[in-house]
Biopython code that builds the backbone (N, CA, C, O; Angstrom):
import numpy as np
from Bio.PDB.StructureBuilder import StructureBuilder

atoms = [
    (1, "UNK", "N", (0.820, -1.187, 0.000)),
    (1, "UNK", "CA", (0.000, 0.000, 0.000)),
    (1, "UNK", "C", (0.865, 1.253, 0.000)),
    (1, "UNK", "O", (0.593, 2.049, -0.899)),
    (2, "UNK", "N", (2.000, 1.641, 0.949)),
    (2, "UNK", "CA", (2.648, 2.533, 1.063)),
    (2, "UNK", "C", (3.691, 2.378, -0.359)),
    (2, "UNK", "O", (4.097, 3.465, -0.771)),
    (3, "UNK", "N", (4.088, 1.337, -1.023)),
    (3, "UNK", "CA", (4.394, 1.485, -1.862)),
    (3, "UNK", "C", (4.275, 2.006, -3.373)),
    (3, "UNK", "O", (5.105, 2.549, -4.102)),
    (4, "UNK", "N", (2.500, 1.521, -3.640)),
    (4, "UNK", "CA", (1.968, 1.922, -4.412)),
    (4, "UNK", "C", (2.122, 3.387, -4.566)),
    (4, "UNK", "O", (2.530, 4.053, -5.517)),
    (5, "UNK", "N", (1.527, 3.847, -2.944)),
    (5, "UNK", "CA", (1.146, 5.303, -2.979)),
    (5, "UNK", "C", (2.360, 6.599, -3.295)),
    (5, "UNK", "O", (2.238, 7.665, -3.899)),
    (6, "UNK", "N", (3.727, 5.875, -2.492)),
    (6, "UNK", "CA", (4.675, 6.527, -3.432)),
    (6, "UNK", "C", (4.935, 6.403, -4.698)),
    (6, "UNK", "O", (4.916, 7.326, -5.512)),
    (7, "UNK", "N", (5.216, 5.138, -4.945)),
    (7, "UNK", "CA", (5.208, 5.279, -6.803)),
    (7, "UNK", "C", (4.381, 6.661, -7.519)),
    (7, "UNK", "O", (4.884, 7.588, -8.155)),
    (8, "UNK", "N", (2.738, 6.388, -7.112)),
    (8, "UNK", "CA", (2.034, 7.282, -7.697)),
    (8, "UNK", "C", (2.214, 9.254, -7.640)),
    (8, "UNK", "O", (1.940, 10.223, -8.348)),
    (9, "UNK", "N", (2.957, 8.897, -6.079)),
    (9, "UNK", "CA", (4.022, 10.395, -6.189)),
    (9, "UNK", "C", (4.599, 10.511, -7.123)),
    (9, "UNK", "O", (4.639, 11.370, -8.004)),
    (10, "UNK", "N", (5.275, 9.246, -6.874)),
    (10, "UNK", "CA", (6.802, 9.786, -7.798)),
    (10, "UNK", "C", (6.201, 10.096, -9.333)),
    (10, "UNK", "O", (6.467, 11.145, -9.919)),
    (11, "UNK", "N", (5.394, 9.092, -9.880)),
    (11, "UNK", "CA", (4.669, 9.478, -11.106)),
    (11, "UNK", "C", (4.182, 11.084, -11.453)),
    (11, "UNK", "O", (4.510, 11.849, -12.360)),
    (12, "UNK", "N", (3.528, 11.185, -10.648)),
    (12, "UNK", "CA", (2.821, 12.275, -10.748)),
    (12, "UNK", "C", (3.946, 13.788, -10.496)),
    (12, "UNK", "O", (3.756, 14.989, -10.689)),
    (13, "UNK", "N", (4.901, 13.151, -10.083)),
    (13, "UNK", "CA", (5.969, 14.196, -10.119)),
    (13, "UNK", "C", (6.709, 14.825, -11.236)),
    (13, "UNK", "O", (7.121, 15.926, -11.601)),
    (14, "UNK", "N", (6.670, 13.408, -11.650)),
    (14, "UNK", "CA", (7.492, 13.101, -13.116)),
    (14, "UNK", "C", (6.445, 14.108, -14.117)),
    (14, "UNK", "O", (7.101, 14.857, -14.841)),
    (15, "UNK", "N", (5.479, 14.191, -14.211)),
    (15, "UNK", "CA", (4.458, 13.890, -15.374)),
    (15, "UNK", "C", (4.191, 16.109, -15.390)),
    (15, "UNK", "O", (3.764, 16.923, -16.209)),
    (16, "UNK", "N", (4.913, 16.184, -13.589)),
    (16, "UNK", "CA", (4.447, 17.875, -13.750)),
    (16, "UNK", "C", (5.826, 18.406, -13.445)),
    (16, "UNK", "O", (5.967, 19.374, -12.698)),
    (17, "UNK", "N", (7.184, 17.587, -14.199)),
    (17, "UNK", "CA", (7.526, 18.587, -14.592)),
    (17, "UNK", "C", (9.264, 18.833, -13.925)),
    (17, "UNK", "O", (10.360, 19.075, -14.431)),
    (18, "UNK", "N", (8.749, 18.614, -12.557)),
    (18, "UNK", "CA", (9.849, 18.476, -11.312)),
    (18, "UNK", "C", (10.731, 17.480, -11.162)),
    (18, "UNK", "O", (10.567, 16.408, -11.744)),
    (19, "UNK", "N", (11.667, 17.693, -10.446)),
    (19, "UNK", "CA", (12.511, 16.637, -9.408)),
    (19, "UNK", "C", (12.973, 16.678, -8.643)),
    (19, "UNK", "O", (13.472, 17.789, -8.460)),
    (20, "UNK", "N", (13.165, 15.959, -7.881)),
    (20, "UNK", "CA", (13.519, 15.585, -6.078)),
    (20, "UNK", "C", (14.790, 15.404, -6.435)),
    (20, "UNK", "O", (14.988, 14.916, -7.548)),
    (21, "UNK", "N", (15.788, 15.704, -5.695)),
    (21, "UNK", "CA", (16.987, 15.054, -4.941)),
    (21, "UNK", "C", (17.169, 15.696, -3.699)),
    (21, "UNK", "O", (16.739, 16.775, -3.293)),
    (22, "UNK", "N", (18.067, 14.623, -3.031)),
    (22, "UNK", "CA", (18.804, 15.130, -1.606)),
    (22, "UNK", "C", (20.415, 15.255, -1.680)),
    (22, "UNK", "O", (21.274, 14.379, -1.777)),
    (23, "UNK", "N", (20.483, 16.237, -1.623)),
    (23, "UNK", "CA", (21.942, 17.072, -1.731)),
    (23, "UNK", "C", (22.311, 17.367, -0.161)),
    (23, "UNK", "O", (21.894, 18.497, 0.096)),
    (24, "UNK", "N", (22.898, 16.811, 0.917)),
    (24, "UNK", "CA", (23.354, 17.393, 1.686)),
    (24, "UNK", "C", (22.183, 17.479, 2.601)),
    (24, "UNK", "O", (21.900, 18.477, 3.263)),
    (25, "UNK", "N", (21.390, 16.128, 2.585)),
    (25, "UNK", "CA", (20.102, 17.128, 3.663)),
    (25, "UNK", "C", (19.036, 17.987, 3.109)),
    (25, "UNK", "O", (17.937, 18.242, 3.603)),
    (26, "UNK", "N", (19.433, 18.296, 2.254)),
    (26, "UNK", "CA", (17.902, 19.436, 1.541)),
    (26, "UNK", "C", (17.445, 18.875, 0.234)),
    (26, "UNK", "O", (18.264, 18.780, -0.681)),
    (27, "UNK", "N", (16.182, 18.486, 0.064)),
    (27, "UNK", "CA", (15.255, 18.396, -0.556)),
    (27, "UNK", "C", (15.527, 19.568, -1.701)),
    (27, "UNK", "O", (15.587, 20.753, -1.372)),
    (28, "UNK", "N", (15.695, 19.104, -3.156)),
    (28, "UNK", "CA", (15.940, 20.427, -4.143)),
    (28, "UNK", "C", (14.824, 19.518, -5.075)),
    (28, "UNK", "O", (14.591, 18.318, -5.225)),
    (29, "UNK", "N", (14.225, 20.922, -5.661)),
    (29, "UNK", "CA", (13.234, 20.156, -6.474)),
    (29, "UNK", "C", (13.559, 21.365, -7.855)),
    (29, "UNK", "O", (13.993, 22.501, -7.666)),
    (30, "UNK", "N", (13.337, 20.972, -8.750)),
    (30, "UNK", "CA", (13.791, 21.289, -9.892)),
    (30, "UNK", "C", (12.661, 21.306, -11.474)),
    (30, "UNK", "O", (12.483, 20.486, -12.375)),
    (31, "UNK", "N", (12.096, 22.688, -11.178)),
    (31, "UNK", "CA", (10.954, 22.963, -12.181)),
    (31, "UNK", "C", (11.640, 23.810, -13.402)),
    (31, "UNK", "O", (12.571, 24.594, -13.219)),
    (32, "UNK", "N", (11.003, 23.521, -14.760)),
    (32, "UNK", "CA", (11.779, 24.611, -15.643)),
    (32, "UNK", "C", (12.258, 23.334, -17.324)),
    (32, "UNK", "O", (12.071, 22.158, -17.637)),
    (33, "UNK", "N", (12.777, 24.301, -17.786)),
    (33, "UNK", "CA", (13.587, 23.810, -18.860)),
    (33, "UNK", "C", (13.722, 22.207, -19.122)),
    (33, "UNK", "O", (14.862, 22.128, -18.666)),
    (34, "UNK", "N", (13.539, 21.387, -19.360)),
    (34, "UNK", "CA", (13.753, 19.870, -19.384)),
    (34, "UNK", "C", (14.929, 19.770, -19.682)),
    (34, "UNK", "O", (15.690, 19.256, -18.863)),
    (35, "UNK", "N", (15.510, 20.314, -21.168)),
    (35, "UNK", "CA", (17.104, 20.300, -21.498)),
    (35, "UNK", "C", (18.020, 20.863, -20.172)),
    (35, "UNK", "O", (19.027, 20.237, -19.841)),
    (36, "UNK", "N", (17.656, 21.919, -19.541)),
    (36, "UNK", "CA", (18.817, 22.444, -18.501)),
    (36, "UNK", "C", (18.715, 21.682, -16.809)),
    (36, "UNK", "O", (19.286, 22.138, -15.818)),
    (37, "UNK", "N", (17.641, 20.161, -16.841)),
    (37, "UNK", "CA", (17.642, 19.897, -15.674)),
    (37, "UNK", "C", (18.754, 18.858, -14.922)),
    (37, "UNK", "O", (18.982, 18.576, -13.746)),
    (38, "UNK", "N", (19.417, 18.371, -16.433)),
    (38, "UNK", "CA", (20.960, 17.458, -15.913)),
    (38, "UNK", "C", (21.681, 18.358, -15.422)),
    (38, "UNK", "O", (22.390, 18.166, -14.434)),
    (39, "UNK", "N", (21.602, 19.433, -16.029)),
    (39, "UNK", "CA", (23.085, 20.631, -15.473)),
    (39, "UNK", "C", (22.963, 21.259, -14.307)),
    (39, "UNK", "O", (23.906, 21.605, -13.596)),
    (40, "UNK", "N", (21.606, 21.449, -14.042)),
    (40, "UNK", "CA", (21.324, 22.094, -12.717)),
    (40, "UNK", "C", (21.610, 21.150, -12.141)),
    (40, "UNK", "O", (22.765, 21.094, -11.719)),
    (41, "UNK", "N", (20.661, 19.979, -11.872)),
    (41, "UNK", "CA", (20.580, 18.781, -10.818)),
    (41, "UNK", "C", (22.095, 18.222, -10.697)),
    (41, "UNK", "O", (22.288, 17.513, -9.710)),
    (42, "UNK", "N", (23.442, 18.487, -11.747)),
    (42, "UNK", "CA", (24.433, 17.581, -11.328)),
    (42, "UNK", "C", (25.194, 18.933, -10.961)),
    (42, "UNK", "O", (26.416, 18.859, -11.085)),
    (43, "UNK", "N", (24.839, 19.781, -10.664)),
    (43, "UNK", "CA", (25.871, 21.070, -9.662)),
    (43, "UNK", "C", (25.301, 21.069, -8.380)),
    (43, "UNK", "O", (25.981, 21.407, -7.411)),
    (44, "UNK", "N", (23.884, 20.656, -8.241)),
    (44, "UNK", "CA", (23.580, 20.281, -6.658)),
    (44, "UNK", "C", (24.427, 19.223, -6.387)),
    (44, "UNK", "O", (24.928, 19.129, -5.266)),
    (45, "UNK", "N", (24.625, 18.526, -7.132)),
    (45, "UNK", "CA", (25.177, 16.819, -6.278)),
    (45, "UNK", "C", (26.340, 17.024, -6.570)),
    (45, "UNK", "O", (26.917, 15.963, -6.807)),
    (46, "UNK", "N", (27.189, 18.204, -6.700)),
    (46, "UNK", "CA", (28.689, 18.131, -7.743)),
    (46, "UNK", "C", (29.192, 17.257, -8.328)),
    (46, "UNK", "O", (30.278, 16.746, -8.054)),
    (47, "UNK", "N", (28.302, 16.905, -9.416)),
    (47, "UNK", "CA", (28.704, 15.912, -10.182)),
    (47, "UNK", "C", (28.926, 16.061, -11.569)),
    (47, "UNK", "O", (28.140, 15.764, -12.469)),
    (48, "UNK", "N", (30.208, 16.607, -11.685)),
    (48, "UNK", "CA", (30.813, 17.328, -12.693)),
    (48, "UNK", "C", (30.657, 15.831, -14.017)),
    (48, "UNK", "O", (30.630, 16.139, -15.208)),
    (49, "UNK", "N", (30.599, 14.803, -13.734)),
    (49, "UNK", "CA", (30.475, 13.658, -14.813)),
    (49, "UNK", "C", (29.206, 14.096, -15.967)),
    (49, "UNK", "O", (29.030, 14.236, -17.177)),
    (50, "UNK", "N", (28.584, 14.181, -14.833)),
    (50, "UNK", "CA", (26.498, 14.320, -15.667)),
    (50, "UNK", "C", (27.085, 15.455, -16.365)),
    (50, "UNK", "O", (27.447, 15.544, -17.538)),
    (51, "UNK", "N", (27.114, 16.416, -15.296)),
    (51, "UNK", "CA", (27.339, 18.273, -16.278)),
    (51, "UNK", "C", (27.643, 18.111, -17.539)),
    (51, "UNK", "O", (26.888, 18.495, -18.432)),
    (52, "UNK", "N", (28.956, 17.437, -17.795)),
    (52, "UNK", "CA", (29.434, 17.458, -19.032)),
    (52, "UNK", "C", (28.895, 16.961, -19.809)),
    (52, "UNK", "O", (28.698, 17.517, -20.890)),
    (53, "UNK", "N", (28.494, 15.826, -19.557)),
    (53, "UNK", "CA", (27.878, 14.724, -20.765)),
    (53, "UNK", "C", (26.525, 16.086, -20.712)),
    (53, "UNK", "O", (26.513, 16.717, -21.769)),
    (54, "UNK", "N", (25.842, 16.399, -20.044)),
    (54, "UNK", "CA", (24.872, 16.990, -20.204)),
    (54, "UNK", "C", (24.725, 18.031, -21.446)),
    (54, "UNK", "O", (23.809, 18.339, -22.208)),
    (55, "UNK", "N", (26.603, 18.569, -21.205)),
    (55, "UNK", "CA", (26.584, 19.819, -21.682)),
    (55, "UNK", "C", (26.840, 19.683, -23.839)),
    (55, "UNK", "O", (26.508, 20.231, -24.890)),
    (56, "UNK", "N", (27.495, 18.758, -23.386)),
    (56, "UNK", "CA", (28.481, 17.643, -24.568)),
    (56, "UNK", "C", (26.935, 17.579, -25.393)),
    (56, "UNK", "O", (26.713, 18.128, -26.472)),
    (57, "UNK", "N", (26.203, 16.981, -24.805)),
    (57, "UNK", "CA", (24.459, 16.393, -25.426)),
    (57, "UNK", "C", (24.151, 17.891, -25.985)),
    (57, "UNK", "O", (24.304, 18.021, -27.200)),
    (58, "UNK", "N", (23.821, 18.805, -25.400)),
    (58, "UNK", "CA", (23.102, 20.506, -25.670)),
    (58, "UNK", "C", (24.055, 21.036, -26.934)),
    (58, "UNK", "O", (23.424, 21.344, -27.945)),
    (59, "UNK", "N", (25.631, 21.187, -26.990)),
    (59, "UNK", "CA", (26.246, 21.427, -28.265)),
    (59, "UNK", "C", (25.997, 20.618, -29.323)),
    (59, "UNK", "O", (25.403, 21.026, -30.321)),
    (60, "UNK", "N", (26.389, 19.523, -29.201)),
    (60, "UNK", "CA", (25.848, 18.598, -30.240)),
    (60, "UNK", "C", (24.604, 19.095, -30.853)),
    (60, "UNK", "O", (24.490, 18.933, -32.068)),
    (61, "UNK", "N", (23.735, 19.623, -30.263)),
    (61, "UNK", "CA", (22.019, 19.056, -30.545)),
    (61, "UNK", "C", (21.787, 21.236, -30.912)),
    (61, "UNK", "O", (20.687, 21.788, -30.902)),
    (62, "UNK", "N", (22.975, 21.882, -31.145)),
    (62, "UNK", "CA", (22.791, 23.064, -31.517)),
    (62, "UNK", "C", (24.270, 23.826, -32.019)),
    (62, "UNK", "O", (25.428, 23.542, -31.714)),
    (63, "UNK", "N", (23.826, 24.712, -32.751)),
    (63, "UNK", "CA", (25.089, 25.237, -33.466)),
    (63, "UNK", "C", (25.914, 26.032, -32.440)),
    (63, "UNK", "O", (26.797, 26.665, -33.019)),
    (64, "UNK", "N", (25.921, 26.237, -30.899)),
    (64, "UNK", "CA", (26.785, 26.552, -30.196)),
    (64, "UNK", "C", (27.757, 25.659, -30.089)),
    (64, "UNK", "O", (27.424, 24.528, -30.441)),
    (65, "UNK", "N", (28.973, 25.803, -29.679)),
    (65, "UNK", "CA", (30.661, 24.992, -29.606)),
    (65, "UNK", "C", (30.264, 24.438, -28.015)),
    (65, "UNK", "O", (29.704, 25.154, -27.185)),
    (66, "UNK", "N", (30.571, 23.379, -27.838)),
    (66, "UNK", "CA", (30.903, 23.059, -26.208)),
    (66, "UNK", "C", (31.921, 23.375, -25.502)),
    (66, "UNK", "O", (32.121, 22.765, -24.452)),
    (67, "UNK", "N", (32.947, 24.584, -26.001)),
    (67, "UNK", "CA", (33.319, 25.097, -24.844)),
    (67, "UNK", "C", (32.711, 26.545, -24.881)),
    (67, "UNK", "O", (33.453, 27.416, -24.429)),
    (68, "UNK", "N", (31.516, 26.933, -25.334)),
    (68, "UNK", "CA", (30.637, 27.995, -24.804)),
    (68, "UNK", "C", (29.306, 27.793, -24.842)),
    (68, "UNK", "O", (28.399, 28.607, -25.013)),
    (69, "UNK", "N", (29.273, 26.482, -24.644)),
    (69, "UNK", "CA", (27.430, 25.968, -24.216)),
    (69, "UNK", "C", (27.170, 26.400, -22.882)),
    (69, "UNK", "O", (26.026, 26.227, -22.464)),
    (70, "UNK", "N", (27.941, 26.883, -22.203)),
    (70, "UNK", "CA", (27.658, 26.749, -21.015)),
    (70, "UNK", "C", (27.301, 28.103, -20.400)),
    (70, "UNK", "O", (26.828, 28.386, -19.299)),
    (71, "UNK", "N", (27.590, 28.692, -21.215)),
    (71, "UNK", "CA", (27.411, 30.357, -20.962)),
    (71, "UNK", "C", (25.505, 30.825, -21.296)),
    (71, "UNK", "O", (24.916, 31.901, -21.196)),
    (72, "UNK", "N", (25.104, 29.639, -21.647)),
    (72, "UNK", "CA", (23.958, 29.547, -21.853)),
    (72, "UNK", "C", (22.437, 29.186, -21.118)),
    (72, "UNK", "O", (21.224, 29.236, -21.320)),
    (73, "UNK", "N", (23.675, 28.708, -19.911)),
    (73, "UNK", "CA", (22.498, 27.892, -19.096)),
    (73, "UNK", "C", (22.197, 29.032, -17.990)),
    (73, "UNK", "O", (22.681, 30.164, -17.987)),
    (74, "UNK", "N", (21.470, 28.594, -17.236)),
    (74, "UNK", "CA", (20.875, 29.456, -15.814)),
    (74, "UNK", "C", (20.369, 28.584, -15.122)),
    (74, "UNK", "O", (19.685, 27.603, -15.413)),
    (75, "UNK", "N", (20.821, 29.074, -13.962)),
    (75, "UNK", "CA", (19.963, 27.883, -12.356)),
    (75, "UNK", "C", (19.406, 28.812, -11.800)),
    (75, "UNK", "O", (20.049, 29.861, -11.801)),
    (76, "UNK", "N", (18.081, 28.828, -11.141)),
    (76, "UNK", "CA", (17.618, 30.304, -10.271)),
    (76, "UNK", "C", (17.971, 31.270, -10.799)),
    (76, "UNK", "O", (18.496, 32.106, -10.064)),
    (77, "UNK", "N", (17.861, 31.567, -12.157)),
    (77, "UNK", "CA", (18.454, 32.670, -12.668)),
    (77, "UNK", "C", (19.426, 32.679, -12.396)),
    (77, "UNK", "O", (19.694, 33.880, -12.353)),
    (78, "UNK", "N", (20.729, 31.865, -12.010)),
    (78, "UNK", "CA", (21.940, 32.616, -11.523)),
    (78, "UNK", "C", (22.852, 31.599, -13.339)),
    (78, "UNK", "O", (22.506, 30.641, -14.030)),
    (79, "UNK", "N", (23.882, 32.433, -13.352)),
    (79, "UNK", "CA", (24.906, 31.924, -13.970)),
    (79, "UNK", "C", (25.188, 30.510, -13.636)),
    (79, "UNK", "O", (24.579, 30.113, -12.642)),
    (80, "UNK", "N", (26.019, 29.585, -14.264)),
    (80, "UNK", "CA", (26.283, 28.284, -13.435)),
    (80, "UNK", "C", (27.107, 28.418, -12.746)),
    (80, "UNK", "O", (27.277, 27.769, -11.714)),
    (81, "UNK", "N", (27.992, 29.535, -13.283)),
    (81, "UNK", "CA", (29.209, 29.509, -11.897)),
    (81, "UNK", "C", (28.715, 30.456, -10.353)),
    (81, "UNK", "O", (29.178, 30.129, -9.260)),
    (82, "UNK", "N", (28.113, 31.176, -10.449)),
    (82, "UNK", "CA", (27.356, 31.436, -9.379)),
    (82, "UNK", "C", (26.365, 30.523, -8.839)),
    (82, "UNK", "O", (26.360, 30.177, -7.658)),
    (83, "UNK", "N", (25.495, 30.121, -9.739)),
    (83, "UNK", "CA", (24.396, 28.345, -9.042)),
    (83, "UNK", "C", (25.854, 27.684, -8.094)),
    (83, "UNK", "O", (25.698, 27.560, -6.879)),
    (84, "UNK", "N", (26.862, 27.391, -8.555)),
    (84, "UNK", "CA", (27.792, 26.346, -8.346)),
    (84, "UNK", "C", (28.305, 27.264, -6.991)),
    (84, "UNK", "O", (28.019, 26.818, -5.880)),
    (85, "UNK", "N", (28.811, 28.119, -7.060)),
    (85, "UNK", "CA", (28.909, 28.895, -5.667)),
    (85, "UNK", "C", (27.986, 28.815, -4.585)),
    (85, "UNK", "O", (28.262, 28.535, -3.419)),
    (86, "UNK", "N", (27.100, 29.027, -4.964)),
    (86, "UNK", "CA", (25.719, 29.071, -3.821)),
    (86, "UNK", "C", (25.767, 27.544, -3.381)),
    (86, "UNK", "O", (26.066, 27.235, -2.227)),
    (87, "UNK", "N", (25.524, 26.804, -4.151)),
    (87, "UNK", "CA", (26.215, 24.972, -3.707)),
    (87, "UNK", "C", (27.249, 24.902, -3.343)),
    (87, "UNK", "O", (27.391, 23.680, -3.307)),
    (88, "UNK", "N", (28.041, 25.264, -3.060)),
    (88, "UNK", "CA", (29.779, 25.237, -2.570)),
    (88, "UNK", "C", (30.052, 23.662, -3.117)),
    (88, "UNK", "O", (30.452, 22.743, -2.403)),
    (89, "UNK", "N", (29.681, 23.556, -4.837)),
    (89, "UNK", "CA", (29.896, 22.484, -6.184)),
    (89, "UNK", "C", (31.581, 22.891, -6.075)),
    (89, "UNK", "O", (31.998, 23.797, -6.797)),
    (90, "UNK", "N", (32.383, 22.278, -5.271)),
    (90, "UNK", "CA", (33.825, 22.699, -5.530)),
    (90, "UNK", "C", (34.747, 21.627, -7.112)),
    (90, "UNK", "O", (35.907, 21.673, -7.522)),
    (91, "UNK", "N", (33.846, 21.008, -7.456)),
    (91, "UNK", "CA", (34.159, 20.648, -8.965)),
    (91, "UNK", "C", (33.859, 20.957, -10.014)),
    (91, "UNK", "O", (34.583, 20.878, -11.007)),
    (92, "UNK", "N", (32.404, 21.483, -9.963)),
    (92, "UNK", "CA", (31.914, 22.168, -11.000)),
    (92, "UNK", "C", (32.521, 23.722, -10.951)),
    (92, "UNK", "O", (32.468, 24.321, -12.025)),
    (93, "UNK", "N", (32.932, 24.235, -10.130)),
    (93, "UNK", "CA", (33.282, 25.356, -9.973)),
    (93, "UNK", "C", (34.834, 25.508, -10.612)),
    (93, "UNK", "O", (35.055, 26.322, -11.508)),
    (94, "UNK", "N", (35.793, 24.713, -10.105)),
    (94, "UNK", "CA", (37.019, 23.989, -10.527)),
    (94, "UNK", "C", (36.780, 23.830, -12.126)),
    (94, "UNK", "O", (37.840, 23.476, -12.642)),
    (95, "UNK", "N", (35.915, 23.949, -12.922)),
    (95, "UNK", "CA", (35.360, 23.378, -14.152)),
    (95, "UNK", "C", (35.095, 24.361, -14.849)),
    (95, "UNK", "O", (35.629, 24.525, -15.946)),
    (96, "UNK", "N", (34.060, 25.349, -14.248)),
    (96, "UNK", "CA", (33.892, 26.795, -15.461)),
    (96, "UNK", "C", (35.038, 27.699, -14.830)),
    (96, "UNK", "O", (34.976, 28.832, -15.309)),
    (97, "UNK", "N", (35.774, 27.594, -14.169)),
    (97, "UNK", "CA", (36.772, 28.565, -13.713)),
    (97, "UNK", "C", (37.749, 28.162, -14.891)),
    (97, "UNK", "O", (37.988, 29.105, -15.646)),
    (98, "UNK", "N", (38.328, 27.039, -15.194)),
    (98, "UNK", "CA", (38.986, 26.357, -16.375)),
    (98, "UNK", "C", (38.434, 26.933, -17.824)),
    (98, "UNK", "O", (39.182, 27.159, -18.775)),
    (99, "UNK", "N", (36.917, 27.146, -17.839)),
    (99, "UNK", "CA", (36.751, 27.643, -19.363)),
    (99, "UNK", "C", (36.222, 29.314, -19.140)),
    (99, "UNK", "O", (35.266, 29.917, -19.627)),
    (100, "UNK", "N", (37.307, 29.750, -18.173)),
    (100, "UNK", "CA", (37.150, 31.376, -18.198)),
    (100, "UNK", "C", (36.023, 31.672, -17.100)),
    (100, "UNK", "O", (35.955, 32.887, -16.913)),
    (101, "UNK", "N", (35.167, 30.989, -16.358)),
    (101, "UNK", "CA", (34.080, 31.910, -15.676)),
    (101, "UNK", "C", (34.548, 32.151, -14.770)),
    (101, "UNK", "O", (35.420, 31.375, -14.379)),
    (102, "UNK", "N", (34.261, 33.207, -14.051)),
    (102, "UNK", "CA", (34.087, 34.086, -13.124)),
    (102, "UNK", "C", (33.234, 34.681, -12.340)),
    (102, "UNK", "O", (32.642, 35.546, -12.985)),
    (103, "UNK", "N", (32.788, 34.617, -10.942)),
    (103, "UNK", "CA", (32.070, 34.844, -10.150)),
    (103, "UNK", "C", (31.463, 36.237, -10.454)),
    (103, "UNK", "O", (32.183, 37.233, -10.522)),
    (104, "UNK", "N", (29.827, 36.293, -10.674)),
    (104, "UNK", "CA", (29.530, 37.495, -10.961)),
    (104, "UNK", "C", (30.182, 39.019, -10.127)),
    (104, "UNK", "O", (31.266, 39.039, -9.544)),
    (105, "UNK", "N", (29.384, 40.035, -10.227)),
    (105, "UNK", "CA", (29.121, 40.952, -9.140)),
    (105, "UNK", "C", (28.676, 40.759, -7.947)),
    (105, "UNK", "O", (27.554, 40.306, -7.720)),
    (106, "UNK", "N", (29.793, 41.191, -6.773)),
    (106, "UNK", "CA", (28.485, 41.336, -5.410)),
    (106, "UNK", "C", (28.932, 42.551, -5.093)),
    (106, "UNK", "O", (30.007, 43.144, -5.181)),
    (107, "UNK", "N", (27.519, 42.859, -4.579)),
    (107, "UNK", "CA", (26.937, 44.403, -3.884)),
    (107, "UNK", "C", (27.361, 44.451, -2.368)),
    (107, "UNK", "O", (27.354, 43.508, -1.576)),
    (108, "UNK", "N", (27.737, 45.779, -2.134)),
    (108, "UNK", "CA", (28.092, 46.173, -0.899)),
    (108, "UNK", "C", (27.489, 45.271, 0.166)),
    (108, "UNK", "O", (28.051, 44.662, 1.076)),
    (109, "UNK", "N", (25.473, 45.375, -0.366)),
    (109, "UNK", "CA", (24.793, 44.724, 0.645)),
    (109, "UNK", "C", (25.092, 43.033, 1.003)),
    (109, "UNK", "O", (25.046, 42.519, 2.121)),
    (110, "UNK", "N", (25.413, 42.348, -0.323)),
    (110, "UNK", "CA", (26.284, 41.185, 0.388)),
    (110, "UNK", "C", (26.736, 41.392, 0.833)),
    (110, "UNK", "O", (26.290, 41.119, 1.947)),
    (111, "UNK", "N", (27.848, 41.946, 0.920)),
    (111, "UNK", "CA", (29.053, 41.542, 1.354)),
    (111, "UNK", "C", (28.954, 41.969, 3.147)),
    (111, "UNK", "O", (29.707, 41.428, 3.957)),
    (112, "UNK", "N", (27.885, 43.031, 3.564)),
    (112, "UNK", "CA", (27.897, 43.408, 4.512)),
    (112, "UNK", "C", (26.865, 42.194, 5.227)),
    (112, "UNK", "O", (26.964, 41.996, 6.438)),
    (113, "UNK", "N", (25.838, 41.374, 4.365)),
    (113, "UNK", "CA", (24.861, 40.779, 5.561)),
    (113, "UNK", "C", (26.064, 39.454, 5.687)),
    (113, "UNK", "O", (25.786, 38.613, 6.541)),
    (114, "UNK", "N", (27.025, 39.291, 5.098)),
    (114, "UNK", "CA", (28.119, 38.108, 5.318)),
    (114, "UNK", "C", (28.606, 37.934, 6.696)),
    (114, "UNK", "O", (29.436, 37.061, 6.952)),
]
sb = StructureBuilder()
sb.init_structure("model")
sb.init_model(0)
sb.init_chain("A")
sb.init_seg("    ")
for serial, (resi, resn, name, xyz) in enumerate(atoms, 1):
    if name == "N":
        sb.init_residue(resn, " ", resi, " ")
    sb.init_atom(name, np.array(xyz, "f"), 0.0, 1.0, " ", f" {name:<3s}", serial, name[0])
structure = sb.get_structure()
């Protein structure tokens, strides 16, 4: 019974859109883009393996180069190398730092509620 009834979660999860993982204790659920949900979901888990193949799949499948597919994506609106900051992703980060990225702008007011 309890089995069923999760399955039919998990189904019904699937079907609107989302996804679950546990990163560290927190529940991340992941609405949006279908193509950009390997890249997000493998900078929560720093799992620089998926990213790539992810990213490798998105050039292929468009006339951008894969070493600037990546300048393309967004997590929470943020850049990936900022998504990857906010995750303290210390591989994925290690990764667009290698193809030039750089940590956006921060405002005074960061830096002061730090």
């Amino acid at each position: 019974m309890i089995k069923s009834a999760l399955l039919t979660i998990g189904i019904a999860a699937l079907t609107l859109g989302s996804v679950n993982a546990i990163a560290d204790d927190t529940v991340v659920t992941y609405q949006g883009d279908h193509a950009a949900k390997k890249v997000c979901m493998s900078i929560t888990k720093d799992d620089l393996r998926t990213m790539k193949l992810a990213l490798k799949r998105a050039a292929s499948n468009s006339p951008i180069p894969y070493s600037r597919v990546h300048k393309y994506y967004t997590c929470n609106d943020l850049a990936l190398i900022d998504f990857a900051y906010e995750w303290e992703a210390t591989k994925t980060i290690g990764y667009l730092e290698s193809r030039g990225e750089r940590r956006g702008n921060v405002s005074m007011e960061e830096v002061a509620s730090r």
